[in-house]
LOFI-408949 format. One record per residue (C-alpha): residue number from 1; z, x, y. Coordinates in Angstrom, 2 decimals. Layout:
! LOFI-408949
  seq       zz       xx       yy
  NUM        Z        X        Y
...
***
This chain:
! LOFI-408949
  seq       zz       xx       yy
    1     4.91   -24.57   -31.02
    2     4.68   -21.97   -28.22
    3     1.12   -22.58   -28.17
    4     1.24   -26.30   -27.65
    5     4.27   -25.55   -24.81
    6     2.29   -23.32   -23.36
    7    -1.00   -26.20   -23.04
    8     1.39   -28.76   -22.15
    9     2.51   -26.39   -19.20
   10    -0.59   -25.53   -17.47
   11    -2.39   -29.15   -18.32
   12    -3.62   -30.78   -15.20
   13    -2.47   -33.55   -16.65
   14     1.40   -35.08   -15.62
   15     2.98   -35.17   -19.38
   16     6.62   -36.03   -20.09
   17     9.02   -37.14   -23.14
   18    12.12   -39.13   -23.32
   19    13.98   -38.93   -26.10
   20    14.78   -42.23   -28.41
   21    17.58   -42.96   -26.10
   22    15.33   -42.96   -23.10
   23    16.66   -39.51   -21.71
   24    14.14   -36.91   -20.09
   25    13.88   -34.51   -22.45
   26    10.34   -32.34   -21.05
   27     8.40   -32.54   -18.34
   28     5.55   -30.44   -17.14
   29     4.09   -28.87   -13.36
   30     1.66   -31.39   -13.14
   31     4.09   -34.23   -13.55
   32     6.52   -32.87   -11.53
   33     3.62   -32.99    -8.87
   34     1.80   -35.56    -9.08
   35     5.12   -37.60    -9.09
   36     7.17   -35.98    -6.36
   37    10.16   -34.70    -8.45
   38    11.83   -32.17    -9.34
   39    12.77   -31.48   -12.71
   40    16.34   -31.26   -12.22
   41    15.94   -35.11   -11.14
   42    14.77   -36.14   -14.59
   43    15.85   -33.72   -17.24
   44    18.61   -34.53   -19.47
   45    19.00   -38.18   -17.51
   46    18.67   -41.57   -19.32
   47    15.55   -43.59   -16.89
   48    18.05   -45.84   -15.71
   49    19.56   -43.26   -13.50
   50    16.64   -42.18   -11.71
   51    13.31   -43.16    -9.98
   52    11.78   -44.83   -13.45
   53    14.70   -47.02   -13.88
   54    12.34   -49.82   -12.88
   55     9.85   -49.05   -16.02
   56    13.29   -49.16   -18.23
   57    12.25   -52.15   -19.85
   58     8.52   -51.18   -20.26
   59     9.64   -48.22   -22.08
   60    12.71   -50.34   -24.28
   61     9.51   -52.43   -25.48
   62     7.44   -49.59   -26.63
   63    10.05   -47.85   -28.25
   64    10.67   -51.41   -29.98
   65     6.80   -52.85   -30.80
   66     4.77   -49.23   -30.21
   67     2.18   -50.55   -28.46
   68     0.78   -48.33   -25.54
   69     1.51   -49.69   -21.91
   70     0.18   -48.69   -18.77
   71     1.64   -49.76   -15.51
   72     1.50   -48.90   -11.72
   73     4.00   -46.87   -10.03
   74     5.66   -48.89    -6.84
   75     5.43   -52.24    -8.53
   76     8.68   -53.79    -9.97
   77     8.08   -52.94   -13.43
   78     6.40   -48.99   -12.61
   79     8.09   -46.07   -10.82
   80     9.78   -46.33    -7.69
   81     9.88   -43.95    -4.81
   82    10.23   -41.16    -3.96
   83     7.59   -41.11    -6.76
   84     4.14   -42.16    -4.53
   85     3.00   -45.41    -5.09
   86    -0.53   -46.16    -6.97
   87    -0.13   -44.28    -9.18
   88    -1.15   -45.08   -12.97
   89     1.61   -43.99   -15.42
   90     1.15   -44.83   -19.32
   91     4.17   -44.90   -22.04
   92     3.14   -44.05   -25.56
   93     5.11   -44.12   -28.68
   94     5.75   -40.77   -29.91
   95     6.11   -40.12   -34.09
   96     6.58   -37.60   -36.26
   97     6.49   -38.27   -40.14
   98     7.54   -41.64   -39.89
   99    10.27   -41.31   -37.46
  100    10.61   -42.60   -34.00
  101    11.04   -38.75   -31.50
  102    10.73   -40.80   -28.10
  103     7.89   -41.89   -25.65
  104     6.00   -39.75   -24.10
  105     5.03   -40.49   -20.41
  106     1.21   -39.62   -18.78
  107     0.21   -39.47   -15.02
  108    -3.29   -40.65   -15.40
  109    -5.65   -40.12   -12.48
  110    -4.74   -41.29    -9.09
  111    -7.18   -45.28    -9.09
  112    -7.43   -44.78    -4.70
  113   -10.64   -41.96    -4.44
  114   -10.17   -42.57    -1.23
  115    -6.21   -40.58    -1.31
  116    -7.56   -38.46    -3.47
  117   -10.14   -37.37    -1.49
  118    -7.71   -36.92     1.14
  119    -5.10   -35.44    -1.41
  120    -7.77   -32.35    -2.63
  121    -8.43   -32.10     1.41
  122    -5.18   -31.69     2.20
  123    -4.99   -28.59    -0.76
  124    -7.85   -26.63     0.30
  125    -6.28   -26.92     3.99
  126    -3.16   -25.74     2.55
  127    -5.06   -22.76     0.96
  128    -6.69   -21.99     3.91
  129    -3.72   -21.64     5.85
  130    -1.61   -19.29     3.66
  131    -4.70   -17.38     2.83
  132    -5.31   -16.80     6.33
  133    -1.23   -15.74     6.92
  134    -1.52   -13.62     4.19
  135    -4.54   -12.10     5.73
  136    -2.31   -10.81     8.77
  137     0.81    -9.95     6.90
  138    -0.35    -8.39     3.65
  139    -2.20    -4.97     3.84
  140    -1.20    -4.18     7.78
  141    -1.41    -0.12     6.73
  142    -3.06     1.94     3.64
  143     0.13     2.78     2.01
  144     0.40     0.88    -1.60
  145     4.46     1.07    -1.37
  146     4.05    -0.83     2.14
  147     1.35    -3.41     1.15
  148     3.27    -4.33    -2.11
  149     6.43    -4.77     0.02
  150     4.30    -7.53     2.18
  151     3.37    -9.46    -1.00
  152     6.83    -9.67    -1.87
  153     7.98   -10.65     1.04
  154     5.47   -13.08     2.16
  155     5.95   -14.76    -1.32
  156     9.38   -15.03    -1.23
  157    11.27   -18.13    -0.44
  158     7.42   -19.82     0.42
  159     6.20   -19.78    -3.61
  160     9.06   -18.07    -4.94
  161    12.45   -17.26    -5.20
  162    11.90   -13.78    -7.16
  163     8.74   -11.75    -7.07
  164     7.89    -8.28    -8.64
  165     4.89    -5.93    -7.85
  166     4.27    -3.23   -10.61
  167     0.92    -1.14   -10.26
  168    -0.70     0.67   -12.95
  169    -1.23     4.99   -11.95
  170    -4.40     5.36   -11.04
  171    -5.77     7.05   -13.83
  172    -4.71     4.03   -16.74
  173    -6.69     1.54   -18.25
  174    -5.91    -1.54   -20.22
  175    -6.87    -1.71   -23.58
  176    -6.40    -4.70   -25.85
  177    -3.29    -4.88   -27.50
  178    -1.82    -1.67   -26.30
  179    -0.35    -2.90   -23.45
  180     3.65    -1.96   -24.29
  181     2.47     1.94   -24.28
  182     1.56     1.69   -20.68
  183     4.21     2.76   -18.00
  184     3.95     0.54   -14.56
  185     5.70     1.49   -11.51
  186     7.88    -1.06    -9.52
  187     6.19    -1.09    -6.50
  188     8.41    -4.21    -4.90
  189    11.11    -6.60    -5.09
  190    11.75    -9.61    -3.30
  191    14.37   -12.45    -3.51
  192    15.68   -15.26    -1.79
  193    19.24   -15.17    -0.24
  194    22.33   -14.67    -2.51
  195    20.45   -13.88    -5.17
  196    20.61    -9.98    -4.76
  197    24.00    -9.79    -6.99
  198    22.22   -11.47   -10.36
  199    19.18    -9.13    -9.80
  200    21.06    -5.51   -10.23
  201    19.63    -4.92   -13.65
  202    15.98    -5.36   -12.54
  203    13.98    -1.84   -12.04
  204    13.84    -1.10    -8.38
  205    11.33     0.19    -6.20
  206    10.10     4.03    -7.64
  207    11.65     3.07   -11.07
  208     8.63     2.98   -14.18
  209     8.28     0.10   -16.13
  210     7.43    -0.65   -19.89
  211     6.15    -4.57   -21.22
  212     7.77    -5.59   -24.53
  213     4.67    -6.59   -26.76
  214     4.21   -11.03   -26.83
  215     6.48   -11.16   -23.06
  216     4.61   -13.33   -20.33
  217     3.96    -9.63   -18.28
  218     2.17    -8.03   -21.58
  219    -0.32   -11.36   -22.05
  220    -1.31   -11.22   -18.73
  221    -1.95    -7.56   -18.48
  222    -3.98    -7.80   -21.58
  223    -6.12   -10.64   -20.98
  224    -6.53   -10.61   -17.07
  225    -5.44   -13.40   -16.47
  226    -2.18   -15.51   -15.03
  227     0.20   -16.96   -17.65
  228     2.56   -19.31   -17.08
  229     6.53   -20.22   -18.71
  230     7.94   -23.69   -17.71
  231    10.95   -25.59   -18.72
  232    12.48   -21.95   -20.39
  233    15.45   -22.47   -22.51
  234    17.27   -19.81   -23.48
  235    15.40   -18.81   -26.33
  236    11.96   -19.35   -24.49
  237    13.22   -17.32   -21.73
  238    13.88   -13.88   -24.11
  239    10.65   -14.44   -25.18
  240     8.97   -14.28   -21.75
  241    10.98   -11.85   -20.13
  242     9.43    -8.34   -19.90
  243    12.19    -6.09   -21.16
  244    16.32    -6.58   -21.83
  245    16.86    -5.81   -17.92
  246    14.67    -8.54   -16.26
  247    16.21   -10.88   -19.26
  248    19.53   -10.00   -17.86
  249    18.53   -10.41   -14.37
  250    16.68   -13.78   -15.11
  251    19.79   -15.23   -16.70
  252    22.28   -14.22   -14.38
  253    19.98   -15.92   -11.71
  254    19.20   -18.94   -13.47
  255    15.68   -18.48   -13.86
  256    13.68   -21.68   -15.09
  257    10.01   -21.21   -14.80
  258     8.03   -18.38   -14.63
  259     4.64   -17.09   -13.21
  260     3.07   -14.04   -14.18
  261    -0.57   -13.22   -12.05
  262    -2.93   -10.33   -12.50
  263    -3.85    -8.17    -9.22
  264    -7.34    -7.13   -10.07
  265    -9.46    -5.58    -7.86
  266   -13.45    -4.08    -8.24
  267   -13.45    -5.67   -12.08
  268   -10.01    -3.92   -13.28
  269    -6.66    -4.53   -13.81
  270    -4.32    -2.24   -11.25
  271    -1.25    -4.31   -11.89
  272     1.25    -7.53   -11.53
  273     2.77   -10.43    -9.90
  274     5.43   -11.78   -11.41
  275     7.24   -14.64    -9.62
  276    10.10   -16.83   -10.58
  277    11.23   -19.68    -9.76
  278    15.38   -21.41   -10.56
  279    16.63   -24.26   -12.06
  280    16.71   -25.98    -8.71
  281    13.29   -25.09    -7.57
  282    10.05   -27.22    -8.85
  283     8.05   -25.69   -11.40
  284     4.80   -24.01   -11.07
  285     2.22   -26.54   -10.88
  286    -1.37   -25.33   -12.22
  287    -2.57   -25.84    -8.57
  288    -0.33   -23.46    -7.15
  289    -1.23   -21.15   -10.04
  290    -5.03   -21.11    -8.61
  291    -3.50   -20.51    -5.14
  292    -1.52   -17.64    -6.07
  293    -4.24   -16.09    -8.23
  294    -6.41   -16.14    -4.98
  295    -3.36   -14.95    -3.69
  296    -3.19   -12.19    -5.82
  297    -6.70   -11.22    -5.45
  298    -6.45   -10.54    -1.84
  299    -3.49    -8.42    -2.06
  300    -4.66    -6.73    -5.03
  301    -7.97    -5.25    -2.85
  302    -5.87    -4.40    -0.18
  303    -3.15    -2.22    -2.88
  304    -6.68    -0.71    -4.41
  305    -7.82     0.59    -1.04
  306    -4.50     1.81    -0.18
  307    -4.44     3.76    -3.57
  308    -8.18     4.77    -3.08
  309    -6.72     6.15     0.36
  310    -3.77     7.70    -1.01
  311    -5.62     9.87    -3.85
  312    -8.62    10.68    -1.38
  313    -6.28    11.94     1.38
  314    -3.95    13.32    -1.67
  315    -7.31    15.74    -2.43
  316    -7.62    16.15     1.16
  317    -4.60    17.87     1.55
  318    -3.63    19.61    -1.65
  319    -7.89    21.17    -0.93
  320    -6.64    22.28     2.97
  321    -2.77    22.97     2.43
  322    -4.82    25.71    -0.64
  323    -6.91    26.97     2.07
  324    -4.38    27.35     5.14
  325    -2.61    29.73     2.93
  326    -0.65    32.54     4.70
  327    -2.97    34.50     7.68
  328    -4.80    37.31     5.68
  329    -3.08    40.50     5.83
  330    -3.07    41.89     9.38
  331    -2.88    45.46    10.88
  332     1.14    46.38    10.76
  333     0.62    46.57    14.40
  334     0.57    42.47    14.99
  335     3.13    40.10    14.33
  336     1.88    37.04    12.63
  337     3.39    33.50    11.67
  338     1.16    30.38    11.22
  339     2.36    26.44    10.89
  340     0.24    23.16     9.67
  341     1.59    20.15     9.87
  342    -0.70    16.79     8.72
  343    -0.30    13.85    10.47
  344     2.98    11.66     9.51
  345     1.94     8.04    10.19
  346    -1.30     7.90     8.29
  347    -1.11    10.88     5.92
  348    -4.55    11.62     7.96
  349    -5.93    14.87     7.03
  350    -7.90    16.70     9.22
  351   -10.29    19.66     9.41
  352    -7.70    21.80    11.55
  353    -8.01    25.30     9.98
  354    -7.30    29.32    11.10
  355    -7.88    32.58     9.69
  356    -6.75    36.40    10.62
  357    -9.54    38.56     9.56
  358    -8.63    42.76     9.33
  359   -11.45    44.69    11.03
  360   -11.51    48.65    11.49
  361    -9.39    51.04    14.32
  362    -6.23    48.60    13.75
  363    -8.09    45.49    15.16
  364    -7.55    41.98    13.83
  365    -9.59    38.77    14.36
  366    -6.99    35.71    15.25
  367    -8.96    32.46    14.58
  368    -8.20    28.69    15.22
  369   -10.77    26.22    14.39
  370   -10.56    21.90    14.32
  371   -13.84    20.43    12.08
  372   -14.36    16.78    13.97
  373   -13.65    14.07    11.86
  374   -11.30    13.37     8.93
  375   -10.51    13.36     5.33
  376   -12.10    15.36     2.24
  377   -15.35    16.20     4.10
  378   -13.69    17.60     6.88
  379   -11.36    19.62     4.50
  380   -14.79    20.14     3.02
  381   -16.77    21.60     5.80
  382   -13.44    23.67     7.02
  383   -13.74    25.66     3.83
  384   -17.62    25.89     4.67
  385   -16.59    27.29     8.34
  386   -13.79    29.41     6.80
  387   -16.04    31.77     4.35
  388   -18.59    31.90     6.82
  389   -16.67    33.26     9.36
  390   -15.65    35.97     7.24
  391   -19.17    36.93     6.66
  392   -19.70    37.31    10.20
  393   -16.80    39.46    11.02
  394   -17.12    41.59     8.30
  395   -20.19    42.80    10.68
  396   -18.16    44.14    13.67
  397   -19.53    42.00    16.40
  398   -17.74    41.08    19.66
  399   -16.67    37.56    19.99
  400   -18.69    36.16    21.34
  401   -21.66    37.21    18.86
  402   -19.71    36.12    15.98
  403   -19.53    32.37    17.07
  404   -23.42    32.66    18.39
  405   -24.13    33.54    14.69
  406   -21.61    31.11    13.39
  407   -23.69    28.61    15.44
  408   -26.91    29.51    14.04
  409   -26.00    29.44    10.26
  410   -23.86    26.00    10.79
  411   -26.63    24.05    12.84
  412   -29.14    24.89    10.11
  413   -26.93    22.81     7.71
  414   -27.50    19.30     9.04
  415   -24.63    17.62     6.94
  416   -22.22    19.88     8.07
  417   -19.82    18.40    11.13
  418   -19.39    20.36    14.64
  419   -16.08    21.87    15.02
  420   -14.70    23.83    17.97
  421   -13.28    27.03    17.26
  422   -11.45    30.03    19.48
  423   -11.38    33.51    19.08
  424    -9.03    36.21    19.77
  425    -9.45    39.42    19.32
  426    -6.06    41.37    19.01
  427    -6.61    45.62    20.04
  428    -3.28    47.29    20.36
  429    -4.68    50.37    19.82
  430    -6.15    49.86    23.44
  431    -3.89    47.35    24.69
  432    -6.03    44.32    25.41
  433    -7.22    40.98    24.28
  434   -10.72    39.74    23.96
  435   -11.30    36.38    23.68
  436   -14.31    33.64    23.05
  437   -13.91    29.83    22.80
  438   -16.55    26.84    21.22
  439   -14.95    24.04    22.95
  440   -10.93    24.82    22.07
  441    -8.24    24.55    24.02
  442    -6.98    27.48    26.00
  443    -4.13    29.77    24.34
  444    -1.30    29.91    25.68
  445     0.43    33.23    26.62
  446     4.51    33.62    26.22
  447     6.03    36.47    27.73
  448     9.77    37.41    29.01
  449    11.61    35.43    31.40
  450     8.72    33.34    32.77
  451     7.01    29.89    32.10
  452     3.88    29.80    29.45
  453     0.49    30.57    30.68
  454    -2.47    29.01    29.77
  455    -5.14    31.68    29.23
  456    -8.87    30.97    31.25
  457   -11.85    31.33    29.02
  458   -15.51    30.29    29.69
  459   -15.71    27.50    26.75
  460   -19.08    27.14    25.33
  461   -19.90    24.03    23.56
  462   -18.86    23.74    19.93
  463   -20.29    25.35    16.87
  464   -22.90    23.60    14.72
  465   -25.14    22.14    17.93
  466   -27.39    24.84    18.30
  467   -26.96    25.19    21.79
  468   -25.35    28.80    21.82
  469   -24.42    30.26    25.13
  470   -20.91    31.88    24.60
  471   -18.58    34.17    26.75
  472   -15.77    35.87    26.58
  473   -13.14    37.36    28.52
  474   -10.82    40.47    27.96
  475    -6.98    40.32    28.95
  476    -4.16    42.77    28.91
  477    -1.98    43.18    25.92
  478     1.15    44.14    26.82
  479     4.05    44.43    24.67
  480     6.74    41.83    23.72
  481     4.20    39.14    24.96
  482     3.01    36.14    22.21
  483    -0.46    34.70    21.84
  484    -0.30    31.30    20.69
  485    -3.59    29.47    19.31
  486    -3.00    25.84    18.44
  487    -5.30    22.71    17.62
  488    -5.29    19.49    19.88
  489    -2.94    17.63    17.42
  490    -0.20    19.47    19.55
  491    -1.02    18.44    23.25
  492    -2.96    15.26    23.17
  493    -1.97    12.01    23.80
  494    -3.46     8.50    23.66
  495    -4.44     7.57    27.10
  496    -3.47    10.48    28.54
  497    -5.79    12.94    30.46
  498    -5.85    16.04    28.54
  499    -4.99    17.87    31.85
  500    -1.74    16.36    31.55
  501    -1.07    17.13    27.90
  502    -1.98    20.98    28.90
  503     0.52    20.86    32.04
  504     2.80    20.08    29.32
  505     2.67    23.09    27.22
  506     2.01    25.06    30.77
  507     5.59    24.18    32.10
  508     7.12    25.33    28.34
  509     9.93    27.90    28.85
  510     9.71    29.41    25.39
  511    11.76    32.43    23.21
  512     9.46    35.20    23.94
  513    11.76    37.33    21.51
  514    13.44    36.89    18.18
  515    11.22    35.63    15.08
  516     8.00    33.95    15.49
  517     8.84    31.48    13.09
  518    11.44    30.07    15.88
  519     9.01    30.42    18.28
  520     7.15    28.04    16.47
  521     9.91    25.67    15.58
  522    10.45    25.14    19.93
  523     7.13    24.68    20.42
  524     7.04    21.54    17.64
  525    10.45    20.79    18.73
  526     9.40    19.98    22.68
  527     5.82    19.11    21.62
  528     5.21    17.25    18.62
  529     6.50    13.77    18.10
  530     9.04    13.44    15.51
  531     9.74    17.64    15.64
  532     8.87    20.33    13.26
  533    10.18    18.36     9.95
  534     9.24    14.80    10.95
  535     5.87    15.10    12.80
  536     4.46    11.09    13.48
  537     1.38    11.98    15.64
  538    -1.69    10.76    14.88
  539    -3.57    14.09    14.59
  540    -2.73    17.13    12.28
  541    -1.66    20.50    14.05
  542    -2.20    23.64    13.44
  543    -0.51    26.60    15.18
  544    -1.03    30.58    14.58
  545     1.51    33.04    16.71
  546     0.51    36.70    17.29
  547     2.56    39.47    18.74
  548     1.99    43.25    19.02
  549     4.82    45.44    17.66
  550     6.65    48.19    19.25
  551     5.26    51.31    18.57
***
């Protein structure tokens, strides 16, 4: 019986049944649109009370004689409006072991090709158009929570009055007949107004969810493809509910019809639609089904790439946040404190990366380096610059040597990506600073009771081009006075000269004394958007802080 329900429901044929007293007892999405009406016109009705109270007597005579009739809907004897005229309705006698169950009422194809050319036009126009709208308003960043929050809400009132978005982890598969062992997470929920009370048992947003085994949700999941619950009585509607808290949810709404749509995306299954529809809404048609299964498929590729994004840039940082560990152990004559913040609006990573390196007589190598470009092969070829470096120094050479050899071994790699990189060489021992820069920024110098001071350095260009020709410069170190080395996350700006950005920093006032960490803290504070907790920029940052201590 649920079998034949279920092929009545998505037939593309209009098929209804009045009882033996003439009262609309089923009707399903294709009748309720190829005629106009909605099924709380008809259902539970005798004819005479709505638009086929004209075909009353058509239908009295087949009940009586059981002969098959066929009429014309907007002639006397047919189907009046708002049910569209032209259309060819036929009344059959409906038995069942002997017995007289009703008449059961077909919408045969429309006799005018010449509306129903115009009728399919009119569709694919109609596809077009919310295709195209979902186009702008589904899939606007590459966060899954974000793009499964625009299906919802571009769905809802449009094609629905409910809609859920669960997506499978990344690592799960669906395997026939298994599905209730899977765990989904509730990616989104949508509904129209006033409805928000009856939906309080339904799994929010973050919250896991489990298919009972033979519900609408596990048949779709398991075969890949949309399934669809019309006309639910009470009974019907336990049996396509998911679990006891959407049945809950569903009956305190009112919830009549049901549509449950795969998102699919490169050949798997990564999760599901599941809309709903009231008493007092049409039913899904089968056409709308098709609409919202191309629907489906374009938000489904855009949820993929966002959780192809999210685990890449996921790697990304877990590889970089393991490598910008703590500054290698320093001389106990420098202060040290580092900070690395990735991006906030894009969960960008980049190849931002520094490195204290402990050489003989007390010396120790600062290091601040920014690989161009982004994501795992950035975080990639930072780990590449990293360990080289540290060959390199272990040898002793001045600054300026080290990145000449650094930009000898990386330019022989030609899949590795430049990156610009500053050195500074911290001497208490003889009080003073030498430093060599690949194309970084200038550090910036805090002392006592005046304004920061961006340090002048020769830049040569940066490592990995081959083209060599670095300088450096030596400066006092005095004490009580901070070097601060930072990546271009911190100062630049869209559309704004980089001059600019440094005049920033330049006219800084910072703590010269108490912790570095705080020191730190007031340069995010007045530099990065969003502050040290909350950064929003499009770049990461990366910031290392030396001081000498007092002898």
């Amino acid at each position: 019986m649920d079998l034949l329900r279920e092929v009545l429901a998505t037939a593309p044929v209009g098929v209804a049944l009045l009882d033996e007293r003439l009262r609309w007892q089923y009707l399903n999405a294709a009748f309720t649109t190829a005629t106009a009406l909605r099924r709380a016109d008809l259902l539970g009705r005798p004819v005479e009370d709505t638009p086929f109270a004209g075909a009353a007597d058509t239908l009295r005579r087949v009940l009586a004689d059981g002969r098959t009739r066929e009429r014309i809907s907007g002639v006397p004897d047919g189907p009046a409006a708002p049910v569209p005229p032209g259309l060819r309705v036929r009344y059959r006698l409906l038995e069942r072991a002997g017995q007289v169950v009703g008449v059961v009422v077909a919408v045969l194809d429309d006799p005018d090709p010449e509306r129903q050319r115009l009728h399919e036009l009119e569709q694919a126009r109609a596809r077009l158009a919310l295709l195209d709208a979902a186009a702008e308003r589904i899939g606007t960043t590459l966060d899954v929570g974000t793009t499964c929050a625009e299906l919802a809400a571009f769905a809802v009132p449009g094609l629905a009055d409910l809609v859920t978005v669960d997506v499978l982890p990344p690592d799960a598969t669906v395997r026939s007949g298994r599905t209730s062992a899977l765990r989904l997470g509730r990616t989104a929920v949508d509904c129209a107004d006033g409805m928000h009370p009856a939906i309080g048992p339904l799994a929010r947003p973050g919250e896991t969810v489990r298919y009972r085994e033979g519900s609408a949700a596990a048949r779709s999941l398991a075969a890949g493809a949309a399934v669809l619950a019309l006309g639910l009585p009470d009974e019907d509607l336990a049996a396509a509910a998911p679990d006891p808290a959407s049945l809950a949810a569903y009956r305190a709404a009112g919830v009549a019809s049901l549509l449950v749509v795969p998102l699919a995306s490169r050949g798997q299954v990564i999760g599901l639609l599941t809309l709903a529809r009231l008493a007092s809404s049409p039913p899904f048609s089968p056409d709308e089904a098709v609409l919202i299964g191309d629907l489906a498929a374009r938000a489904a590729t855009g949820i993929d790439n966002a959780r192809r994004y999210t685990r890449s840039q996921g790697i990304a940082l877990e590889l970089q946040r393991a490598l910008l560990s703590e500054p290698g152990n320093p001389h106990q004559n420098l202060e040290l404190a580092s900070r690395y913040l990735p991006s906030g609006t894009t969960s960008v990573v980049g190849g931002d990366w520094y490195e204290t390196v402990r050489l003989p007589f007390g010396r120790t190598l600062l290091v601040m380096g920014d690989v161009m470009g982004h994501g795992v092969e950035a975080a990639v070829d930072m780990s590449t610059y990293r360990s080289t470096l540290r060959d390199v120094a272990g040898m002793d050479l001045p600054p300026h040597r080290i990145l000449r050899q650094l930009d000898t071994v990386i330019s022989a790699n030609e899949s590795a990506r430049p990156a610009t990189c500053l050195l500074a060489l911290a001497d208490p021992g003889r009080g003073r600073w030498t430093l060599s820069s690949a194309g970084h920024l200038p550090p910036a110098l805090i002392a006592p009771d005046r304004s920061t001071e961006l340090l002048r350095i020769p830049t040569g260009p940066p490592l990995g081009t081959g083209f060599g020709g670095y300088e450096q410069v030596t400066r006092e170190l005095l004490p009580g006075q901070t070097l601060l080395l930072y990546t271009d996350g911190l100062v630049e700006r869209r559309d704004e000269d980089i001059d600019v950005s440094l005049d920033r920093l330049a006219a800084l006032r910072l703590p010269a004394g108490g912790e570095l960490d705080d020191l730190l803290d007031a340069v995010l504070h007045a530099l990065a958007p969003g502050g040290p907790s909350a950064h929003t920029a499009e770049d990461d940052i990366a910031l290392l802080a030396a001081r000498p201590r007092a002898r």
